[in-house]
C-alpha positions in Angstrom: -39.4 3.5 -52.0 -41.2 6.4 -50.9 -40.2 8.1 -47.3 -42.5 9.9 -45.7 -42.5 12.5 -41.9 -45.1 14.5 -40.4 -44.6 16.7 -37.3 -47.4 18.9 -35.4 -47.0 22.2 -34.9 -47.8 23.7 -31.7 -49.8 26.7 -29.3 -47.8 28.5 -27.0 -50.0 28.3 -23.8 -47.3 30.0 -21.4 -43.5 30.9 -20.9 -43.1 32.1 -24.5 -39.9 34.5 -24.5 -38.0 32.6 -22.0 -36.6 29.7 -24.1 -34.6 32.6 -26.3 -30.7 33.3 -25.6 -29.6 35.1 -23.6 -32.2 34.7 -21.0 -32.5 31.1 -20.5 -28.5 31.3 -20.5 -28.5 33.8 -17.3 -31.9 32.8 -15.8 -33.1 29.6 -16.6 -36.9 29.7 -19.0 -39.6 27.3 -18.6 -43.0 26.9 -21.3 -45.5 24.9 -21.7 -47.1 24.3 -25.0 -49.3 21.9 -27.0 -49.7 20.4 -30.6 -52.5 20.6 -32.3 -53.7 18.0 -35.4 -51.8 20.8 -37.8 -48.3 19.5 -39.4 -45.4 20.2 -41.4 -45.1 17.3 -43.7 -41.9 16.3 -45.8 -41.3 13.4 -48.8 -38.2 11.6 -49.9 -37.9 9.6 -52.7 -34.3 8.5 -53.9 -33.0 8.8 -56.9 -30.6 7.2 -59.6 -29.8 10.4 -61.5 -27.2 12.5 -59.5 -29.6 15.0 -59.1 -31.2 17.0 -56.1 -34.9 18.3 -56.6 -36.2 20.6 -53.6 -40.1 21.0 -53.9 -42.0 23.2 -51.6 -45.7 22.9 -52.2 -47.1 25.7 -50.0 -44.6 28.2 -51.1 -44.8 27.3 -55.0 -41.2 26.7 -55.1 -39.2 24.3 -57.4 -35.1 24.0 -57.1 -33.2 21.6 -58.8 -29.2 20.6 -58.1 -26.5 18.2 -59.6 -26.1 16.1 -56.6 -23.1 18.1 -54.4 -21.7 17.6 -50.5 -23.0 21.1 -49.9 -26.2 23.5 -51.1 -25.2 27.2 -50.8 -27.9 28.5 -48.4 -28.8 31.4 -50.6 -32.6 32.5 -49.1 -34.4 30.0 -51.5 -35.4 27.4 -49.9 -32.7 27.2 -47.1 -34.5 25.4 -44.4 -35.0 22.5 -46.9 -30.8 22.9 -47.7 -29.5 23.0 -43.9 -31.1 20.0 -42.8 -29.3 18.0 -46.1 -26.2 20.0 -45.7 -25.7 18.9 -41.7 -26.7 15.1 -43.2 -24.2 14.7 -45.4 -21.4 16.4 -43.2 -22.4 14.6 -40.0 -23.8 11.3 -41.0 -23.3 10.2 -45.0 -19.8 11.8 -46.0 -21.1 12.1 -49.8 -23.7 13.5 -51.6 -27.1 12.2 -51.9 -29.8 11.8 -55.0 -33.4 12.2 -54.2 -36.6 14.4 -54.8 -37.7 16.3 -51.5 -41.2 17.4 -51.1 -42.3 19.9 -48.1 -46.2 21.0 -47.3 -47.4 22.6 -43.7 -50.5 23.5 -42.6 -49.8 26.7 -41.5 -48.4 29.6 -43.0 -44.7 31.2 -42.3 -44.7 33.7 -39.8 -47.8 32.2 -38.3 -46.7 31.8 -34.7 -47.3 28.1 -34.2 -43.8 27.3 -34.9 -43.7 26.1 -38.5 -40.5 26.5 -39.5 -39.1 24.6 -37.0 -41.8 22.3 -36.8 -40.6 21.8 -40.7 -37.1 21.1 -40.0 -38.2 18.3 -37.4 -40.2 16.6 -40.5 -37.5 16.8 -42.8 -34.8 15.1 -40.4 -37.1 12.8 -39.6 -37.1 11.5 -43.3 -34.0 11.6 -43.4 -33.3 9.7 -40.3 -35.8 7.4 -41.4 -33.9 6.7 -44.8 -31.0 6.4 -44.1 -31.9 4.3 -40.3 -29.9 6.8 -38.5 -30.0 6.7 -34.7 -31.2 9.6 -33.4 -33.8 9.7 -30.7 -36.4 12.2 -29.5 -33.5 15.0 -27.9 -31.1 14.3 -30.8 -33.8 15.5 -33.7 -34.8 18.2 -31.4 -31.1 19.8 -30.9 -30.0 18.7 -34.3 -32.9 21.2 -36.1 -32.2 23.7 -33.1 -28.2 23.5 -34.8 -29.7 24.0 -38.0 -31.7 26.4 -38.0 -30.5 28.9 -35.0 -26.9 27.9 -35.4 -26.4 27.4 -39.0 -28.9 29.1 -41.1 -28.5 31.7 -38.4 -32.5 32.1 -38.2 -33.6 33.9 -34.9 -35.9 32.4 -32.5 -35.8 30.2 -29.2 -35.6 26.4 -28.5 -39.4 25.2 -27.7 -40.6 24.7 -31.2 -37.9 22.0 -32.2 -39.0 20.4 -29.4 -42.8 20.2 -29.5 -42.6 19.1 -32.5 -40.6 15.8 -32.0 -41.9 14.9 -28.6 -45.6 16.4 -28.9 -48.5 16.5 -26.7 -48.4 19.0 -23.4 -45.0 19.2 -22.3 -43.8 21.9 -19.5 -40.0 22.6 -20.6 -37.2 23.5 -19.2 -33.9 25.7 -20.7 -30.6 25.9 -19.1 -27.2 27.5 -20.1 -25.0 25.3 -23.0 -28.6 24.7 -24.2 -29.8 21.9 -22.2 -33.3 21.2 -22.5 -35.4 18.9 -20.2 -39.2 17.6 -21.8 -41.4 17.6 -18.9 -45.0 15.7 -20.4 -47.7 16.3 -18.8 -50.7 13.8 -17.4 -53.3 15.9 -18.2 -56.9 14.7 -17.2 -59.0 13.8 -20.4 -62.2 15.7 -19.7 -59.6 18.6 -18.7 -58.1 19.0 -22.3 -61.3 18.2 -24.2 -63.0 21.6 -22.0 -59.7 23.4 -22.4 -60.0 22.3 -26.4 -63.6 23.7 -25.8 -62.9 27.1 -24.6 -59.7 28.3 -26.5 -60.8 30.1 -29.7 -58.0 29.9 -32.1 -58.4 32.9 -34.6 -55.9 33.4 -37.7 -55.6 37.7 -38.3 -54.9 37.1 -41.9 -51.1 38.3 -41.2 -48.2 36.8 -40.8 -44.9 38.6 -39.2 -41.4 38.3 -39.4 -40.3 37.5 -35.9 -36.6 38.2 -36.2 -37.2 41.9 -35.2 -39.0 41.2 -32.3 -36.6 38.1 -31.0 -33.2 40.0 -31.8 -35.1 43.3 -29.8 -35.8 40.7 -27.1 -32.1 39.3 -27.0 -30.7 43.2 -27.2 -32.7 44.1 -24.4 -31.9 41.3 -22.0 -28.2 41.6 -23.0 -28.2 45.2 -22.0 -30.0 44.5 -18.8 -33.0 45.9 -19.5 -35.1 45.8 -16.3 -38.6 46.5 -17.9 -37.5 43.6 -20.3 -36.6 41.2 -17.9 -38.9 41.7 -14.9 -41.5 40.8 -17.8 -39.9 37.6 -19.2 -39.3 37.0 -15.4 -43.5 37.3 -14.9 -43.4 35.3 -18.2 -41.7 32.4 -16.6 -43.5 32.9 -13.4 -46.8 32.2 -15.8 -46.1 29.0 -17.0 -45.6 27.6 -13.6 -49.3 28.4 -12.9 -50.2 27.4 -16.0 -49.1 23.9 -15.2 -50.4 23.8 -11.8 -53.7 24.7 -13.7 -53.9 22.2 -15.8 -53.0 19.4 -13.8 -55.3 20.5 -10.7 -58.1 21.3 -13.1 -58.7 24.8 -12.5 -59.5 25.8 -15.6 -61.4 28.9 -14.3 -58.1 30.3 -13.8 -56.3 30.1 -17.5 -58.1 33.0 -18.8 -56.3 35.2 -15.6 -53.5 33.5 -16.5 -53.1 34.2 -19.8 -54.0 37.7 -19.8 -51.7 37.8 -16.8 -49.1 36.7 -19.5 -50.3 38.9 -22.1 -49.5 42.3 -20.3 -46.3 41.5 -19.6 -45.3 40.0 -23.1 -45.9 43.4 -24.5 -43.5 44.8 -22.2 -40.3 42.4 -23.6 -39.6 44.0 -27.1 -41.5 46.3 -29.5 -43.9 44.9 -32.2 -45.5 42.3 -30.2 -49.0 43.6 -30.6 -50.4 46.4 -32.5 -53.5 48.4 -32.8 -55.4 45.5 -35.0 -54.2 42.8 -32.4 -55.1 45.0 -29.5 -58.6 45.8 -31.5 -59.0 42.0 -32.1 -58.0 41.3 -28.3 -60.5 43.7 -26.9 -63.4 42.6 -28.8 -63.1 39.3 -27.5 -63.2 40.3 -23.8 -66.4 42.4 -24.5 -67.9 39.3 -26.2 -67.1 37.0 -22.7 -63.7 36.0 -23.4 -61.4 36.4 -19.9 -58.1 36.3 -21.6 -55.7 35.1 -23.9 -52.2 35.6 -25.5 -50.5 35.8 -29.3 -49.1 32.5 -29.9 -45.1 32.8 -31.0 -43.0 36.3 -31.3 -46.3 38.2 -31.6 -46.9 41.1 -34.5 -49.7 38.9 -36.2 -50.6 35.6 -36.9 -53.1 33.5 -34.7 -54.4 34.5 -31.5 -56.1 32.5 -29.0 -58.6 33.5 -26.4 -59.4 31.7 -22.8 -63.4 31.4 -23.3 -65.4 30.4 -20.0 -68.4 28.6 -19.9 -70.7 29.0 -23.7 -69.0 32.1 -24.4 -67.1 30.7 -27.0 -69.7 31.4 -29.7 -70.4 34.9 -29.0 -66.6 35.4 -29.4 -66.6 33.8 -32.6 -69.7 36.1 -33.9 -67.6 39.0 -32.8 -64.4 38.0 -34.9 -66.5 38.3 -38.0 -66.1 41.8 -37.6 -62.6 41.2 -38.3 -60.1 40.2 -41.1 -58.8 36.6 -41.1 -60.5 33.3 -39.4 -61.6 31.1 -36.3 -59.5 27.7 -37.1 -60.8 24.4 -36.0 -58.3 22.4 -34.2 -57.9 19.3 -31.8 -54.8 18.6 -29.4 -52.7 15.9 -30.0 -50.9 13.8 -28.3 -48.1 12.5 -30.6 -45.1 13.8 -32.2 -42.9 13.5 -35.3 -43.7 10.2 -37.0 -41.8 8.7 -40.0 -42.9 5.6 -42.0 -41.6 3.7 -45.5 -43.6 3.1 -48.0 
């Protein structure tokens, strides 16, 4: 018996900042994002032996246990021993045997949520082998638990979430972490020209985001106004980046996401640099009218809003650059588990 999970990682299109504490605590956040046809994969096979074998095949790592309640969460491989640890305390009360084999599309630190995106795979397989009954909120808060809670990893509350439910989905954050999945009826011919016109470009650098999310948290906490007028505009952007895509008006996005753009940089230092800000303006003097970091910011991909055939002069003038325009379709499902 082989187990197998795949979830989709996901673009930030608007609202990014707004799902992280203590914001969405005292104000409320909304974002709307979208997954795209890249995943974080995970494999269980059970075993007879008593032991525990971790494999992750995109970071070359290889960790092997005598089966135990508990695996100390020790930097190596930690994301793979939370979501077993919170398994066996919550739902199975004794240690387990099995081989567990990770892969994602996307590299750490890439901004397209793949960390999370991974924990939503791996509980999936599990919930999957063992028939537990968890539906589409449950997955989505347990990985939240487990990695912001318990593996005390910083970041916000969208990615968990994209991931299980996928798709467009406008979402909503409240205080004691409630968290309504809004999905959106987009029109067909609307996604396939939004597909069209956003040029998804890798820099060839990933970032750590903890920096950038615990300056964000510091400088809501200590009422920063700069700070939080921004994440206000920020939340302010994803309602008309709804209204956009519903209605149609796709000439607007570009607006809107530069809109967004200007006022992320103001929420924490880090969030672009001189290359990203190089990168960025070479994209508007090639036709692009906007576009945004996707995650913390610092690195990783970068989309850009381009109207009408522009999109192929902006991908001549990322040449100039270091890293890569990635190919990419919207999706519209989320995690998926199956038993082979």
């Amino acid at each position: 018996m082989i187990i197998k999970s795949k979830a989709p990682l996901r673009i930030g299109l608007a609202g990014g900042g707004t799902d992280v504490s203590p914001y969405s605590d005292i104000y409320g956040g909304s974002i709307l994002n979208a997954t795209i046809n890249k995943y974080a994969y995970a494999t269980i096979e059970p075993l007879d032996d008593e032991v525990i074998e971790l494999h992750s095949i995109d970071k070359n790592e290889t960790l092997t246990y005598k089966s135990a309640p508990a695996l100390e969460a020790d930097g190596n491989l930690d994301l793979l021993k939370g979501v077993y640890n919170r398994i066996v305390r919550q739902y199975t009360h004794k240690p387990l045997a099995f081989r567990l084999t990770t892969y994602v599309d996307a590299p750490a630190g890439s901004g397209l949520g793949s960390s999370s995106t991974l924990v939503v795979a791996i509980i999936g397989a599990f919930a999957e082998w063992l028939n537990l009954p968890l539906g589409e909120y449950d997955i989505a808060h347990l990985a939240f638990e487990i990695e912001r809670i318990e593996l005390n990893m910083a970041g916000g509350k969208q990615d968990q979430y994209a991931a299980t439910f996928g798709g467009f989905n406008f979402m909503e954050f409240y205080r004691d972490d409630k968290v309504i999945v809004n999905p959106l009826r987009i029109k067909r011919k609307y996604i396939t020209e939004l597909q069209n016109n956003l040029v998804l470009f890798y820099t060839g650098t990933s970032r750590n985001s903890s920096n950038i999310i615990a300056e964000q948290s510091k400088n809501i906490k200590d009422k920063s106004v700069d700070a939080t007028e921004a994440t206000h505009r920020l939340k302010e952007q994803s309602i008309k980046m709804k209204e956009a895509l519903l209605m149609g008006h796709l000439d607007k996005i570009g607006e809107i996401l530069h809109f967004g753009w200007e006022h992320k940089k103001q929420i924490a230092k880090g969030i672009s640099n001189p290359e990203i800000e190089a990168i960025y303006a070479a994209a508007l003097n090639a036709g692009a009218n906007g576009g945004k970091i996707s995650g913390a910011g610092g690195g990783g991909f970068i989309f850009f809003y381009c109207p009408g055939n522009t999109r192929f002069k902006v991908i001549e003038a990322m040449k100039a650059f270091n890293g890569r325009v990635e190919n990419y379709e919207f999706t519209t499902g989320g995690l998926y588990t199956y038993t082979m």
